[in-house]
C-alpha positions in Angstrom: -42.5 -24.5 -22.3 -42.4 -21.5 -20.1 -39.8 -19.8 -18.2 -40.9 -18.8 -15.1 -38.3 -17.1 -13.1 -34.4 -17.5 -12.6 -33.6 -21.1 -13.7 -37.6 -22.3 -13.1 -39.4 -23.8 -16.2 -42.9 -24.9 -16.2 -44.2 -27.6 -18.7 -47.7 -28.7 -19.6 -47.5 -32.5 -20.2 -50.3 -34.9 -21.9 -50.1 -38.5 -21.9 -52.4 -39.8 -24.4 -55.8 -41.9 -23.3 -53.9 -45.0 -25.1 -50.6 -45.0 -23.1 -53.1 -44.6 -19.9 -55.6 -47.6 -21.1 -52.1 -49.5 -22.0 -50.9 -49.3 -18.4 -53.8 -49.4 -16.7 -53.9 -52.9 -18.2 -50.5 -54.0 -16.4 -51.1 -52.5 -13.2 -54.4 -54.1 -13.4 -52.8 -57.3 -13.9 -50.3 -56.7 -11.2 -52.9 -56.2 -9.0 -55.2 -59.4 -10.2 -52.0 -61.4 -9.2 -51.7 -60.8 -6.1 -55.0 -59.8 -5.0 -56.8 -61.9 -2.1 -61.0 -61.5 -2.8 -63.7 -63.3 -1.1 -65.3 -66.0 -3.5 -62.2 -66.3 -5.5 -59.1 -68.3 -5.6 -56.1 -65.9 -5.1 -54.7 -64.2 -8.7 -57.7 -65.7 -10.1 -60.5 -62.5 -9.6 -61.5 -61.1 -13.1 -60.5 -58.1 -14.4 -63.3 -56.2 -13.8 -63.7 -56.7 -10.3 -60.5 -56.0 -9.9 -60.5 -52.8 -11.1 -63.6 -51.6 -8.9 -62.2 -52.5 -6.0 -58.7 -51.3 -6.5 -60.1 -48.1 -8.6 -58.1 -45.6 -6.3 -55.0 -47.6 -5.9 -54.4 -48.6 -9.9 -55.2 -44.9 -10.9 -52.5 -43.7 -8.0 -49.7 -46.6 -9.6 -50.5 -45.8 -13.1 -49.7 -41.9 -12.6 -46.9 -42.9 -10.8 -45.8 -45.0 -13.7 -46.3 -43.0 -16.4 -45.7 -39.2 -15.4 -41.9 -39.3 -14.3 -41.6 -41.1 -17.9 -43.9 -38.7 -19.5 -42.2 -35.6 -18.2 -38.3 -37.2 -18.8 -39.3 -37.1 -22.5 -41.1 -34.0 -22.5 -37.7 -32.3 -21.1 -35.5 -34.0 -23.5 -37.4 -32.7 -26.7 -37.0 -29.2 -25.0 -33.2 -29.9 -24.6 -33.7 -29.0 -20.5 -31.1 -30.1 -18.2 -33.2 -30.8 -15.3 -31.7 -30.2 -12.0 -34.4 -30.2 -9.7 -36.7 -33.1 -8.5 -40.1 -31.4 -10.5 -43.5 -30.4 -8.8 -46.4 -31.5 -10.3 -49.6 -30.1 -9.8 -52.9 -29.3 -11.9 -53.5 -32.9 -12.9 -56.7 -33.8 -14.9 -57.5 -37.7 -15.2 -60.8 -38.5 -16.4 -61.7 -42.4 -17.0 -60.5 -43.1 -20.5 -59.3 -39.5 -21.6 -55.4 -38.5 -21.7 -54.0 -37.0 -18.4 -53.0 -33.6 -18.6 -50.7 -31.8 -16.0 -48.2 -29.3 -15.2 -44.4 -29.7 -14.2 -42.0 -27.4 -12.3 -38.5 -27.4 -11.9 -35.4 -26.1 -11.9 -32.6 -26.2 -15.0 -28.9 -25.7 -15.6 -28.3 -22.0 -16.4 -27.5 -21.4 -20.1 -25.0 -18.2 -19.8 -21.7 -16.7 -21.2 -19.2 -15.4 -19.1 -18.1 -12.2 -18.7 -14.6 -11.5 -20.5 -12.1 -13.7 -18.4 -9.3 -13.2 -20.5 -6.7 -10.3 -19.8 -8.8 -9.7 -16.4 -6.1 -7.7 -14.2 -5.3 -8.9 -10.6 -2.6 -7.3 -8.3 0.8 -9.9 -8.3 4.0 -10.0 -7.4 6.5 -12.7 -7.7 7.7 -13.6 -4.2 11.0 -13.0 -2.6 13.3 -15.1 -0.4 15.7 -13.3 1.6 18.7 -14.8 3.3 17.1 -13.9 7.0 14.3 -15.8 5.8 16.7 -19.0 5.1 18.5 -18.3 8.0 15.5 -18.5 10.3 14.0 -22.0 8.5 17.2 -23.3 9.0 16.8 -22.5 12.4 13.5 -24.2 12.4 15.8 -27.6 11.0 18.1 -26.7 14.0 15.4 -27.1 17.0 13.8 -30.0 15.1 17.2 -32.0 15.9 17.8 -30.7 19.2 18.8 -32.9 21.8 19.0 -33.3 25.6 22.0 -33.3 27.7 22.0 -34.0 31.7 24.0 -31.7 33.7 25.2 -31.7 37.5 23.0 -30.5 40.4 22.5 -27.0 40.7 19.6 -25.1 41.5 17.0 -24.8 38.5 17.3 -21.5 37.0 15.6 -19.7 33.7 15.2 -21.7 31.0 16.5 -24.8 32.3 14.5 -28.2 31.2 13.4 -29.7 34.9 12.9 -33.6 35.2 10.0 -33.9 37.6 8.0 -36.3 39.0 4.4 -34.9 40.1 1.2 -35.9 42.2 -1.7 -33.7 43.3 -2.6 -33.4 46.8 -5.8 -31.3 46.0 -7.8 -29.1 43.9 -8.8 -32.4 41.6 -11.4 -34.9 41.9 -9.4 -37.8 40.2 -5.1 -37.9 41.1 -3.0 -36.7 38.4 0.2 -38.4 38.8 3.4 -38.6 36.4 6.9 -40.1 37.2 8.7 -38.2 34.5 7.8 -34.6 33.4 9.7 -32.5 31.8 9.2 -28.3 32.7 11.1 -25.5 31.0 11.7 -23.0 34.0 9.9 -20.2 32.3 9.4 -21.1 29.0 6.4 -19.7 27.8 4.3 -22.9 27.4 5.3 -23.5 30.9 2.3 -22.0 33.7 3.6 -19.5 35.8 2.7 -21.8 39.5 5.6 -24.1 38.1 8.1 -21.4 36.9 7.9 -19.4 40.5 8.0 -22.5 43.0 10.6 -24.8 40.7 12.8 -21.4 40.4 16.2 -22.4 42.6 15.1 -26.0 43.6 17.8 -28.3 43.5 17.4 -31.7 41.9 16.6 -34.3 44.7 14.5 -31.6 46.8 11.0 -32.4 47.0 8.2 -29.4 47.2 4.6 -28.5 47.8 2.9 -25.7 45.3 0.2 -24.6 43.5 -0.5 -23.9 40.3 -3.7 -22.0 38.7 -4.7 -23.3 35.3 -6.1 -20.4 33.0 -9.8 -20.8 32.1 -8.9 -21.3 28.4 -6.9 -24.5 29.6 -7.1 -27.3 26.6 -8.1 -29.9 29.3 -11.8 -28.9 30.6 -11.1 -31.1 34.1 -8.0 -28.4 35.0 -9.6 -25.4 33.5 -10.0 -22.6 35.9 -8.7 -24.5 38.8 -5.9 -24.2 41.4 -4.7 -27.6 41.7 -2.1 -28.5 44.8 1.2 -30.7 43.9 4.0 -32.4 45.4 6.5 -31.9 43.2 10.3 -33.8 43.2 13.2 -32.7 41.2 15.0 -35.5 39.7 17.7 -33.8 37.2 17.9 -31.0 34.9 18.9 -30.6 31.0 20.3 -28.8 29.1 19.0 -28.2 25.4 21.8 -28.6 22.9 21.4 -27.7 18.8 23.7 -29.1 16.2 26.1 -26.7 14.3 25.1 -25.9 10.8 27.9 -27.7 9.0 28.1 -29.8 6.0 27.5 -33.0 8.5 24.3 -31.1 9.6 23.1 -31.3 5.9 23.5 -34.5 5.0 21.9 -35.5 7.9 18.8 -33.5 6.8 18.6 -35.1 3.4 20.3 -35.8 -0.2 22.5 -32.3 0.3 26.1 -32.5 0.7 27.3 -29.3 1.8 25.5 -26.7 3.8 25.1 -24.6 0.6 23.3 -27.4 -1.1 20.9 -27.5 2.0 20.2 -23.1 1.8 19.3 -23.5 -2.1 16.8 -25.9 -1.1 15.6 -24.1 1.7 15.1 -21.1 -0.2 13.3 -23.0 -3.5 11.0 -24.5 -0.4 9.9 -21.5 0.8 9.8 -19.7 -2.4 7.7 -22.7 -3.7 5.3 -22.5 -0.6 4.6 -18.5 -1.1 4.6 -18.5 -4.7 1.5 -21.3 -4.1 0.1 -18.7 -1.6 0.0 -15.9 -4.2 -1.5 -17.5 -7.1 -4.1 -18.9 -4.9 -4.9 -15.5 -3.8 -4.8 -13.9 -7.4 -7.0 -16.7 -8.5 -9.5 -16.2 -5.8 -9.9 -12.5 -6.3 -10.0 -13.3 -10.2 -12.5 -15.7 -9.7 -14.2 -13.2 -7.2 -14.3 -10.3 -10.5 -15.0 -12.7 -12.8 -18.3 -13.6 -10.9 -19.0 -9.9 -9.7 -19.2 -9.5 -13.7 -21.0 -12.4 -14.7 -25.0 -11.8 -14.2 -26.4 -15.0 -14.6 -29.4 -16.7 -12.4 -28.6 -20.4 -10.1 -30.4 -22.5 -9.4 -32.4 -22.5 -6.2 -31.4 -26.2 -5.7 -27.6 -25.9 -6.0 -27.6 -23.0 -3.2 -29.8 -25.1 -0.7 -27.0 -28.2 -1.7 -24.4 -25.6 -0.9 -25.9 -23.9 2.2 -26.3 -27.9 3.2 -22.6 -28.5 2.7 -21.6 -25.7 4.8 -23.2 -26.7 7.7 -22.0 -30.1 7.8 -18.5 -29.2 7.4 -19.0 -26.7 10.0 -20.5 -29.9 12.1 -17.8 -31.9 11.2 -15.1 -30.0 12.3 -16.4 -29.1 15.9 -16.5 -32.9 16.0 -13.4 -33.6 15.8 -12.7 -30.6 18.4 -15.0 -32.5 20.8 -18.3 -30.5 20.5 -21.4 -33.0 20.3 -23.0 -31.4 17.1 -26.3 -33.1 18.0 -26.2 -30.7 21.2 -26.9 -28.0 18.1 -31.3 -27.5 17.6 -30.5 -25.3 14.2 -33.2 -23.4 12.8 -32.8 -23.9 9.3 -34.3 -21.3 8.2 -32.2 -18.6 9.8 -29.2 -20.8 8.6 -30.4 -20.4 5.0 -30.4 -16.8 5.2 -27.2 -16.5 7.0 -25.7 -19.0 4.7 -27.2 -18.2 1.3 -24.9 -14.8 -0.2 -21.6 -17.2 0.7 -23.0 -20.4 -1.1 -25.0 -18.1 -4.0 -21.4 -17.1 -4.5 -19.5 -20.3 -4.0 -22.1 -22.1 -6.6 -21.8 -19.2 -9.2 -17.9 -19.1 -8.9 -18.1 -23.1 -9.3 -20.8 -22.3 -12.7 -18.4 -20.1 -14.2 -14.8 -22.3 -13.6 -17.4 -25.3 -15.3 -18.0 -22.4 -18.1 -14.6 -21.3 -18.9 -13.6 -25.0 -19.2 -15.5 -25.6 -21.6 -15.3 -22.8 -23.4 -11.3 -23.5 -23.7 -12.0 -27.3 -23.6 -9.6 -27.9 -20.8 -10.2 -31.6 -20.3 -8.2 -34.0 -17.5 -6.5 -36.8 -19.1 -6.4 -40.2 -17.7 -2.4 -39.8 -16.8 -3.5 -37.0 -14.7 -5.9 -38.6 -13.2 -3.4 -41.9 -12.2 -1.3 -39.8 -11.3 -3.4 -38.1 -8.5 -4.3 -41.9 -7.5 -1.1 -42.8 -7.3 -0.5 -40.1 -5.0 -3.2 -41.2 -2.9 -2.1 -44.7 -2.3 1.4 -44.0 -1.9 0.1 -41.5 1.0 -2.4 -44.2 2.2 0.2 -46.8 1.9 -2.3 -49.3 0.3 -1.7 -51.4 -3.1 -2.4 -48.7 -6.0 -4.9 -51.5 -7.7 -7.1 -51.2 -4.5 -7.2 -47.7 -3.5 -8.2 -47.4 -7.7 -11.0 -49.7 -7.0 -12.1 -47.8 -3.9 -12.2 -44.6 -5.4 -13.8 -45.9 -8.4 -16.5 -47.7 -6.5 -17.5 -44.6 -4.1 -17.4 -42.0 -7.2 -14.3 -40.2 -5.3 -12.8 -40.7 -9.0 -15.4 -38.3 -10.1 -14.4 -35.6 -7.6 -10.6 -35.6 -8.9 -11.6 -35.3 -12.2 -13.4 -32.2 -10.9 -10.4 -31.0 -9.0 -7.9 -31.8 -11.5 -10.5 -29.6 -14.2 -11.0 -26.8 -11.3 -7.2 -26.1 -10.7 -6.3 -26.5 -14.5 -9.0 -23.9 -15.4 -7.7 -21.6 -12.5 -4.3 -22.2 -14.0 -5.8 -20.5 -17.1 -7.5 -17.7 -15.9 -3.9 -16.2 -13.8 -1.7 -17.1 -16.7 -3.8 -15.2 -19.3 -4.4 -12.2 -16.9 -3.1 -9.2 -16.8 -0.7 -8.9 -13.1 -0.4 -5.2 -11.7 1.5 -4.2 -8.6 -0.3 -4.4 -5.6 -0.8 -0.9 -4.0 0.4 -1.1 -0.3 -2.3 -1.0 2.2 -2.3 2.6 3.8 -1.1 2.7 7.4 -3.5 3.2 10.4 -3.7 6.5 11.0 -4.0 7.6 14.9 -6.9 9.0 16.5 -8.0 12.0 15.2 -7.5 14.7 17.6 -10.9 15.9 19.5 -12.4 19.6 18.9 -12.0 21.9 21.8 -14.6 23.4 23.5 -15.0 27.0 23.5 
């Protein structure tokens, strides 16, 4: 065995003359059955023949027989985790000698870690403060807003106009709505509605314009100055409930008002205590692999790189963008891609590592549990969405995920938490040097 370079191993590989003639005999064979030859029944050609007339064919089916096998034992008595798909090359086949030839490919690193344990990271618990309940709450307060008519009077800021609307130009295809509802200069509202609706009174009817901003989300209006006739049929007014202990019970299982701010404030200090330890993890994980010098495998980037790109794909599809209407050059994606995979790959090594090394394993009530979660989300039957996952190897990935986030739970409990040092302000422009 030699080790090339990185994670590459090169073997030289015999397979004896017997294992060849042995083969050769059943290929042969296979051959002689279903072999058609002038002056012979079919399957019924001897032996011999058949062998001088299929010479090329039975040599090129008894490698491909016996080398895959021949090399799969070869790495096993090295102990080799093979990774790669091996290249063969430097074959010598001789009638009735052994084959020798040589193999390369790519292995699962053998490394150690760099020191995990104790590894500092800056931390600091979270706070909630009673503005920050106060404005959630809030949040809770718009969510059950309602909508109260009023009389006639002309529209003024902030008031919700019913309209009904049809264009008159600007458009190739009619837009036309018998109820919209416009928030006299709110700011989702465009400013062509806010300045010609301003003072109209409901039952007046009016001609404008409107200008949709380049940016618009709908590419038919983008850019364009659109003409409508626009009629007023009612305003509301926006009403919130009044934080009260009626208010709470209506959000939930809380009886007073009180009941609902503790559980506002565990919510959010639950949500930005998740946010900090996923940070600290990350930059743990980030020192632990700046530390760790260890080569990857060339295969595993080139998987990653791949993955990259197709969730990049994947998500401008569902924004709308045609990913076919991308001609990548794959090479300049590989080199733009590779440091973030290397890294990704090597942080995803090294969480693998640490897991073993403190045999964190997932048990099989973590696993149901995740499962159960699934199909309660899903709402399907638990005993198919099990059989689902099982089929399509998805159970595999939340064994992984279940490992991953277990092991990341080890590495920020046993490190070492230091206050984060403030980032320094901005400072201005330095002043210029005068000119003598």
């Amino acid at each position: 065995m030699a080790l090339l370079e990185g994670c590459k191993h090169e073997l030289e590989i015999t397979i004896p003359a017997e294992a060849i003639a042995e083969e050769t005999g059943k290929v042969t064979k296979g051959f002689q059955s279903r072999a058609k030859l002038p002056g012979f029944r079919p399957g019924k050609a001897p032996a011999s023949v058949i062998q001088r007339t299929f010479a090329g064919d039975i040599r090129q089916k008894v490698i491909e027989n016996l080398v895959p096998k021949y090399f799969q034992e070869k790495a096993e008595q090295e102990n080799l985790r093979v990774v790669s798909q091996p290249n063969y090359s430097d074959f010598h086949f001789h009638e009735g000698e052994a084959i020798h030839f040589k193999a390369q490919f790519e292995v699962y690193p053998e490394f150690q870690p760099a020191e995990y344990r104790g590894l500092e990271v800056p931390y600091r618990q979270p706070e909630v403060s009673d503005e920050d309940v106060d404005k959630r709450i809030e949040e809770l307060r718009e969510s059950k807003a309602t909508f109260v008519n009023e009389d006639p009077r002309p529209l003024q800021d902030n008031d919700y106009a019913v309209i009904s609307l049809a264009s008159i130009s600007g458009v190739d295809e009619p837009i036309q709505s018998d109820e919209v509802v416009v928030r006299i200069a709110g700011p989702e509202t465009l400013a062509g509605f806010t300045e010609n609706l301003r003072g109209v009174s409901p039952g007046e009817e009016k001609e404008l314009d409107v200008t949709y901003p380049e940016d618009f989300g709908q590419e038919k209006l983008a850019g364009k100055t659109v003409g409508f006739k626009v009629n007023v049929k009612g305003i509301r007014r926006r009403e919130l409930p009044d934080v009260n202990d009626e208010f709470a019970q209506d959000l939930g299982d809380y009886r007073t008002v009180d009941e609902l701010r503790t559980a506002v404030r565990q919510s959010i200090y639950a949500q930005r205590e998740a946010a900090a330890q996923d940070e600290a993890k990350n930059k743990l994980v980030d020192k632990l692999a700046a530390a760790s010098d260890f080569p990857v495998p060339e295969v595993f980037i080139e998987r990653q790189i791949q993955n990259r790109v197709e969730q990049r794909l994947r998500s401008l599809a569902e924004q709308g963008v045609d990913p076919n209407s991308f001609k990548l050059d794959w090479e300049k994606v590989k080199v733009a891609q590779r440091d973030a995979a290397l890294h990704e790959v090597k942080a995803s090594l090294l969480i693998g590592r640490v897991a073993q090394l403190e045999s964190i394993h997932v048990t099989n009530e973590e696993v149901d549990k995740e499962i159960e979660r699934i199909a309660r989300q899903a709402r399907e039957p638990l005993a198919s969405v099990r059989k689902k996952l099982t089929e399509d190897g998805t159970v595999n990935n939340i064994v992984n995920h279940i490992q991953t986030m277990k092991t990341l739970n080890f590495l920020f409990d046993n490190a070492t938490k230091t206050e984060p040092v403030a980032e320094p302000e901005t400072a201005g422009p330095a002043p210029a040097d005068s000119a003598e």
